[in-house]
ZAMARGU-4260 file (C-alpha; in steps of 0.2 Angstrom, whole numbers, plus 5000, padded with zeros to 4 digits):
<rodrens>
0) 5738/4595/5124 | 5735/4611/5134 | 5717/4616/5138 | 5719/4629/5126 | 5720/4616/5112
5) 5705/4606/5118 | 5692/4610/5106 | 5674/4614/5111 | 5658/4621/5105 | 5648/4635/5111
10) 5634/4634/5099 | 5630/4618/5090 | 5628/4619/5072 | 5615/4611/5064 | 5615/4618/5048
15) 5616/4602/5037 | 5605/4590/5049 | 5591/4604/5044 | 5592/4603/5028 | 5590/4584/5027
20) 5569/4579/5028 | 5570/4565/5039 | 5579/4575/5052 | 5564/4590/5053 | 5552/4577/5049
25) 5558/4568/5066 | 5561/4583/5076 | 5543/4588/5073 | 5536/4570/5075 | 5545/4571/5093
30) 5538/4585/5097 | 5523/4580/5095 | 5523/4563/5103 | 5530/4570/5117 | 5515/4582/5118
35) 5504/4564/5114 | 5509/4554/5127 | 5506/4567/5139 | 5489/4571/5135 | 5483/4555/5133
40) 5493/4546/5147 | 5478/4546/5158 | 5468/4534/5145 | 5485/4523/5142 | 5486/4526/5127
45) 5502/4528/5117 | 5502/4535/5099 | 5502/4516/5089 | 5487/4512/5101 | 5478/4526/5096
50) 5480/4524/5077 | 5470/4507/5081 | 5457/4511/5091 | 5455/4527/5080 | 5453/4513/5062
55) 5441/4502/5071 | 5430/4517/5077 | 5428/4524/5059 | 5428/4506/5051 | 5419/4495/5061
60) 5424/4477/5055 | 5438/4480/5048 | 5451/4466/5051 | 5469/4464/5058 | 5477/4463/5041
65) 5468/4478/5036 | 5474/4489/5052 | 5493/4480/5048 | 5490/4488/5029 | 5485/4504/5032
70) 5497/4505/5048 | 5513/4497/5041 | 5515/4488/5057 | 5519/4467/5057 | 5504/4455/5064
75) 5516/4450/5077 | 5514/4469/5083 | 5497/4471/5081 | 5489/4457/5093 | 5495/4464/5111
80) 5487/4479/5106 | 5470/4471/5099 | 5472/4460/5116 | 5474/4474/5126 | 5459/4485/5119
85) 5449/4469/5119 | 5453/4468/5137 | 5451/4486/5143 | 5435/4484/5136 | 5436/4497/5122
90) 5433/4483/5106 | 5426/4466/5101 | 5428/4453/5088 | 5418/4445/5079 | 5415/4434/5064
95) 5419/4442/5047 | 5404/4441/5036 | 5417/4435/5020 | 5430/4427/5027 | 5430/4412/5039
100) 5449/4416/5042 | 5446/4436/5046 | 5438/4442/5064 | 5432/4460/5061 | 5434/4471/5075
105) 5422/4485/5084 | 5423/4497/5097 | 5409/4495/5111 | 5400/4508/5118 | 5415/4512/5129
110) 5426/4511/5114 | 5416/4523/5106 | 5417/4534/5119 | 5437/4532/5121 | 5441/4535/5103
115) 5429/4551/5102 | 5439/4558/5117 | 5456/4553/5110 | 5451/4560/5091 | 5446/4575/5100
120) 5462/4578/5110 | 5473/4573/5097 | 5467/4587/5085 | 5467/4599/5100 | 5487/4595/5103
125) 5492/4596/5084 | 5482/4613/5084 | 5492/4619/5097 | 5509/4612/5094 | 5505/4619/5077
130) 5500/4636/5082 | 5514/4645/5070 | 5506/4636/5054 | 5492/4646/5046 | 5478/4635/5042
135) 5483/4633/5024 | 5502/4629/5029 | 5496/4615/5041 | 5484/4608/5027 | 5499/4609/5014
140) 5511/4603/5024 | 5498/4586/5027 | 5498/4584/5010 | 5518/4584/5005 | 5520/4573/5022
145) 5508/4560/5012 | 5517/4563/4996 | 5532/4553/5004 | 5523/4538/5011 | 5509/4536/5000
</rodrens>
């Protein structure tokens, strides 16, 4: 075969990867991880983390099964990150006042602190990653994501 036969591609085409959901759902969840982890880096926090800490902070005692629940994540999953936050000093456990089994989780002071920070940076990012959304677009568009996992 001649170099003239090879076959190559000056411009990709996306055309039918676009007009699949998953791939512009994931596209845009890239996006805006990638955007996450930088902001957040200095705290250590990764996106999962966040979600956790983020629960606890607006549901003091809620338990680990709760947080797997609402999180779809497996228990397995969920105890290095309750460790870690435990260990970093950001959340406690403590007896659950109906369950003997349950341990209910709350931030400390620190904690409190972190997940305020965090919240507030979080929103920032998606604000301006989503700078080409009018306000009603990024609202609407919320509200069709949840319509697929909820």
């Amino acid at each position: 075969m001649s170099d003239e036969e090879v076959p190559f591609v000056e411009r990709v085409n996306t055309r039918f990867l676009e007009t699949l959901m998953g791939y512009n759902a994931r596209r845009a969840a890239l996006t805006i991880i990638g955007h996450f982890l930088e902001e957040m880096e200095p705290m250590g926090l990764r996106p999962v983390e966040f979600s956790v800490l983020s629960l606890i902070y607006r549901n003091p005692g809620i338990t680990s099964r709760q947080l797997c629940d609402v999180l779809d994540i497996l228990a397995p999953n969920l105890v290095g990150m309750v460790n870690s936050l435990a260990q970093r000093g950001w959340i406690v456990r403590h007896a659950h006042p109906h369950d003997r089994r349950a341990l209910g989780l709350t931030v400390t002071a620190l904690g409190a602190d972190i997940a305020k920070e965090s919240e507030k940076k979080a929103s920032q990012l998606e604000h301006r990653v989503t700078a080409n959304l009018a306000p009603e677009e990024r609202k609407q568009l919320i509200q069709l994501l949840k319509k697929i996992y909820q």
